[in-house]
C-alpha positions as CSV (number, residue, x, y, z in Angstrom):
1,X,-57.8,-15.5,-55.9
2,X,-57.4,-14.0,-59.4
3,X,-58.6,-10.6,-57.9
4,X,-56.0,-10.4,-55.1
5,X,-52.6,-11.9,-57.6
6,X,-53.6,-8.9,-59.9
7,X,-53.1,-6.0,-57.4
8,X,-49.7,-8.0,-56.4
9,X,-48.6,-8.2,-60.0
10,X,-49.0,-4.5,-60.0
11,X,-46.9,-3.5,-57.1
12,X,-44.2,-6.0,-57.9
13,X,-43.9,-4.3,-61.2
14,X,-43.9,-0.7,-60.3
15,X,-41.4,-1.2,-57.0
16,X,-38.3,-0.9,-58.9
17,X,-39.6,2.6,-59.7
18,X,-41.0,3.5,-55.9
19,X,-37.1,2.5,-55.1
20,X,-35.6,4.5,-57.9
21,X,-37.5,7.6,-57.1
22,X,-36.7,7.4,-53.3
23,X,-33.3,7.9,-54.5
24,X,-33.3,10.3,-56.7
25,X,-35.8,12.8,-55.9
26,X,-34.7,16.0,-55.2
27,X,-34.0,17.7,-51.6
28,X,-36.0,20.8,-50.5
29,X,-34.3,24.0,-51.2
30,X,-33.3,25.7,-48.3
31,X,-31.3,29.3,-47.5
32,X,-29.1,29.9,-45.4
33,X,-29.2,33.7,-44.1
34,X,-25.8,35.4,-42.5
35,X,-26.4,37.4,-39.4
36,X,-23.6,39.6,-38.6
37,X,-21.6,42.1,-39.2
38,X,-18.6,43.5,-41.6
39,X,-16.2,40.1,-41.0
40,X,-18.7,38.6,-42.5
41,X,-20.7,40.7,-45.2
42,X,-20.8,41.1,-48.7
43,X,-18.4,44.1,-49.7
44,X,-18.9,46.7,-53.0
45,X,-16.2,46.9,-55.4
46,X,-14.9,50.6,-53.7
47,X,-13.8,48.3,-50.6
48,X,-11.8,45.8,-52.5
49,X,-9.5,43.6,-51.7
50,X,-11.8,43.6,-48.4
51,X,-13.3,40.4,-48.1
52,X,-16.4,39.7,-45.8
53,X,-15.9,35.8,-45.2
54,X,-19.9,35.3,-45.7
55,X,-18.8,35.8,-49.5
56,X,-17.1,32.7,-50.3
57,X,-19.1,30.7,-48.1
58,X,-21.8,30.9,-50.6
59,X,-20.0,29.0,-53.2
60,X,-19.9,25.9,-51.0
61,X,-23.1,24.9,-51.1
62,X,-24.7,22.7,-54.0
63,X,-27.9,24.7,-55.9
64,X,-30.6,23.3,-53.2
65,X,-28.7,25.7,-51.0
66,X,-29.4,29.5,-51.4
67,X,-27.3,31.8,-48.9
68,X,-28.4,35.3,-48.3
69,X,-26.1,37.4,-46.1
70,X,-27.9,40.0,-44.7
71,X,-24.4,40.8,-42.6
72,X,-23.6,44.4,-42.9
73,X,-20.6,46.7,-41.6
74,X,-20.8,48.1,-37.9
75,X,-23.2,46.0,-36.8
76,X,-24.1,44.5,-33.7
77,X,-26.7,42.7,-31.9
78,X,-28.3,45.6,-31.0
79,X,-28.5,47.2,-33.9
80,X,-28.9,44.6,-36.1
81,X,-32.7,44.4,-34.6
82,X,-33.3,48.2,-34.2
83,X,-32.5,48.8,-38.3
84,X,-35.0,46.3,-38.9
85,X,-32.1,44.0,-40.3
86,X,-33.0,41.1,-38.2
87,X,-36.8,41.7,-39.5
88,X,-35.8,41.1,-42.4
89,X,-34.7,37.3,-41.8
90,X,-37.1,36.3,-39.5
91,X,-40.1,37.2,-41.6
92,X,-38.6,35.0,-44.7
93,X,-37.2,32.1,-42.5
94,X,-39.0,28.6,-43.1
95,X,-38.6,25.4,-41.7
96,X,-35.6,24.0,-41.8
97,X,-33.6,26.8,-43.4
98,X,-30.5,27.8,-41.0
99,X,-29.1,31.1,-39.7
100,X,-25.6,31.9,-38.9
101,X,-25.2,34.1,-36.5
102,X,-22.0,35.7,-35.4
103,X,-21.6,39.3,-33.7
104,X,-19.1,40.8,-30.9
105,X,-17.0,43.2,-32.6
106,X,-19.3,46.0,-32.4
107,X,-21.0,44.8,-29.2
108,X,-17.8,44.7,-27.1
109,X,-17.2,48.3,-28.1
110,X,-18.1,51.4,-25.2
111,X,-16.8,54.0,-27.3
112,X,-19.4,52.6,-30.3
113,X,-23.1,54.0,-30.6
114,X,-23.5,50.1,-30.8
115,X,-22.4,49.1,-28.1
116,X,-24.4,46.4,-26.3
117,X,-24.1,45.6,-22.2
118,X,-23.3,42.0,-21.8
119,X,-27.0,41.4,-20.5
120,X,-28.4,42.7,-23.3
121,X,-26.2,40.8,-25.9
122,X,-27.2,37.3,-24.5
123,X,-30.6,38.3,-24.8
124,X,-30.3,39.5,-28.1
125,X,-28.8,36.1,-29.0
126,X,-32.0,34.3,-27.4
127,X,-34.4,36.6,-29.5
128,X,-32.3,35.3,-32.7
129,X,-32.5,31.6,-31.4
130,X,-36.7,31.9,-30.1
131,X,-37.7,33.1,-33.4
132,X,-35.8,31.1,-35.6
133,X,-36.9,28.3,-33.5
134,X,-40.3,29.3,-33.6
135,X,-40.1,29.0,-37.6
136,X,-38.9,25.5,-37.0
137,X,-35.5,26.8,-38.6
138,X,-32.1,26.1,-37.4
139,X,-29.8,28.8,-35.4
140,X,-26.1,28.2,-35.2
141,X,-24.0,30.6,-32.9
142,X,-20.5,31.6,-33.9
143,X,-18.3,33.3,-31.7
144,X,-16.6,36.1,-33.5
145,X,-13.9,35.9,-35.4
146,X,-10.7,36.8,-34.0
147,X,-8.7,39.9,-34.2
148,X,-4.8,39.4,-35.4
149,X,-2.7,40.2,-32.1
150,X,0.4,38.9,-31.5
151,X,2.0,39.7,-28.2
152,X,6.1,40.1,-28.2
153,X,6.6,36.4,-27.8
154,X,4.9,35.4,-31.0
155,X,1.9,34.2,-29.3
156,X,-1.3,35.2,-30.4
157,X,-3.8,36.9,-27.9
158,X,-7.3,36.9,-27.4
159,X,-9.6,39.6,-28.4
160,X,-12.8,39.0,-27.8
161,X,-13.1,37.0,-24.2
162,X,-15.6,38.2,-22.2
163,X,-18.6,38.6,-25.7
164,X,-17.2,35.2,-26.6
165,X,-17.5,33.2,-23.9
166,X,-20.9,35.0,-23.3
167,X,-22.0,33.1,-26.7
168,X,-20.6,29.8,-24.7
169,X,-23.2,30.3,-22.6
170,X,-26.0,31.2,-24.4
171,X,-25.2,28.1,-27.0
172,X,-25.3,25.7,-23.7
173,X,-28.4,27.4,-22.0
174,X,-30.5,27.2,-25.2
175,X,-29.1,23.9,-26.1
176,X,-28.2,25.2,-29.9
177,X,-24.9,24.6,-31.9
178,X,-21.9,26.4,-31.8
179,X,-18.9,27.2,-33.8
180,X,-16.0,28.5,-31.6
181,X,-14.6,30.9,-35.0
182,X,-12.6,32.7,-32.5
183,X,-10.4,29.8,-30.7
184,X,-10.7,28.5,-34.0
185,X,-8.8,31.9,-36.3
186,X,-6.9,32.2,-33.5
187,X,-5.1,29.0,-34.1
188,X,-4.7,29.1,-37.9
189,X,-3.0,33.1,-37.1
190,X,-0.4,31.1,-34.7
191,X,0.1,28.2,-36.9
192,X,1.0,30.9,-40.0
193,X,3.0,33.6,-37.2
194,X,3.0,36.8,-36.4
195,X,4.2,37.4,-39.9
196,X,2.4,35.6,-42.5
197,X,-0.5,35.9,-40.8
198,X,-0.7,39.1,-42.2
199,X,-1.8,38.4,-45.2
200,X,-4.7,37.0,-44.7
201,X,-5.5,40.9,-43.4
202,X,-6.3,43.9,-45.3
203,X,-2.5,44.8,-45.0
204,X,-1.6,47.1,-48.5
205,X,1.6,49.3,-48.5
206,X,1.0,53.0,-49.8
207,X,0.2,52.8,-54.3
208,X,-0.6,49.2,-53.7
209,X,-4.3,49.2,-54.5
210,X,-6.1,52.4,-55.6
211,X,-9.0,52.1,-53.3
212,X,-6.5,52.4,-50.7
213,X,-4.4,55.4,-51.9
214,X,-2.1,55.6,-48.3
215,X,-2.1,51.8,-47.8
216,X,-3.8,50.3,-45.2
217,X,-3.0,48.1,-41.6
218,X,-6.4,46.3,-40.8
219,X,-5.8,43.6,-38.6
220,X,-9.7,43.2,-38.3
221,X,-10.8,42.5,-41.5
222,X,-10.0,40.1,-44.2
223,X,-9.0,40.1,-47.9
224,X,-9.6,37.5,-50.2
225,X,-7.0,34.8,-48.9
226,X,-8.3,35.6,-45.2
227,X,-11.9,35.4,-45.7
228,X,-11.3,31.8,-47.7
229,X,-9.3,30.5,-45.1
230,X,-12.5,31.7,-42.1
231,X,-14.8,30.2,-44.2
232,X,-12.8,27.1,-44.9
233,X,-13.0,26.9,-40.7
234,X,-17.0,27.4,-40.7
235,X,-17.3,24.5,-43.6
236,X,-15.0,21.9,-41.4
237,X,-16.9,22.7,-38.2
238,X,-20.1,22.1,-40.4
239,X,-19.3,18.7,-41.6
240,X,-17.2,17.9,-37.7
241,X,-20.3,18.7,-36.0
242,X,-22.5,16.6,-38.5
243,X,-24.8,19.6,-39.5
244,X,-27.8,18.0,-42.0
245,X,-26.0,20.7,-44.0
246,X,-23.1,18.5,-44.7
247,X,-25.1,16.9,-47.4
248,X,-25.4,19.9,-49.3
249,X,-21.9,21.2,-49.6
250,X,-20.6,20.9,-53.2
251,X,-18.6,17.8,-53.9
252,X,-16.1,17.9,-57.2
């Protein structure tokens, strides 16, 4: 009897500190890489105010979170995979890290040595989502971000259609999550008008900003307002969808 009350007096004693470590031991680091192009990349200090909206998306996150955004100007799916860029993330991926992915701008484009046939695109998307997959890592589509076009009655109209709804389907087919970041942009633009909407926009008036001599009208990328305000839209969808990732964004 004695033998068997020991052992019990043992693990009645050390529960409290089972418990207490349950609680408080620390969550696996994971990154978070950025796929896509320059909406969404880091920018140098020549391009400033231009904002990529990847940028202040990485201060969201508490320190188990590390974001790298492999993003870069011009790209698209295409692309993305031929430069080796894509190579890049799906050689470091580990389970349950997550990619963002969000491309159109440059795919859409016939004129663009980029440009990627609507076939194609989708089938670029399902490479991203198979190998992240494979890693046992965590793909979220993003439709891209809208353009800022107003027609004549104030109302804002859509630029990207046809490559967005294609990401529609490819979300649904591979059963994957999706953040619509073009209906999305498109409703904060109309909510601030064809007016203040600019600012959110690389929009500077001639002497404004000396990286910009002659002034600039971009209504394609963002500065620093503009790529807050995207991000802020990619964080709300992250906690309305319930993403695991909720639990790591930084609370004050």
């Amino acid at each position: 009897m004695k033998r068997l009350v020991q052992p019990l007096i043992y693990l009645l004693a050390i529960a409290p500190l089972i418990l207490l470590m349950s609680f408080c031991w620390p969550a696996k680091s994971i990154t978070i890489y950025l796929a896509g192009d320059s909406t969404m990349s880091d920018k140098n200090i020549r391009a400033y105010p231009e904002t990529g909206w990847g940028m202040p998306f990485a201060l969201f996150f508490d320190s188990t979170v590390t974001v790298k955004n492999i993003a870069k100007n011009g790209r698209s799916t295409k692309t993305f995979i031929t430069e080796g860029l894509w190579k890049q993330i799906s050689t470091q991926l580990k389970a349950g890290d997550y990619v963002f992915i969000q491309f159109g701008h440059n795919d859409e484009s016939p004129a663009k040595s980029s440009y990627t046939p609507e076939a194609d695109y989708k089938n670029n998307l399902r490479l991203f989502i198979k190998e992240t997959k494979a890693k046992n890592a965590i793909p979220i589509l993003i439709t891209p971000v809208s353009r800022r076009k107003f027609n004549t009655a104030g109302q804002i109209e859509e630029t990207h259609q046809i490559y967005s709804g294609l990401v529609h389907e490819v979300a649904q087919e591979q059963q994957v999550q999706l953040i619509d970041l073009d209906k999305e942009s498109r409703a904060l633009y109309q909510e601030l008008g064809p007016e203040n909407s600019k600012m959110l926009f690389l929009q500077l008036k001639p002497g404004e900003n000396p990286n910009y001599p002659e002034g600039k009208t971009d209504n394609t990328h963002f500065n620093e307002m503009g790529a807050r305000k995207i991000a802020e839209i990619v964080w709300r969808e992250i906690k309305k969808q319930q993403l695991s990732l909720a639990d790591r964004i930084y609370k004050k």
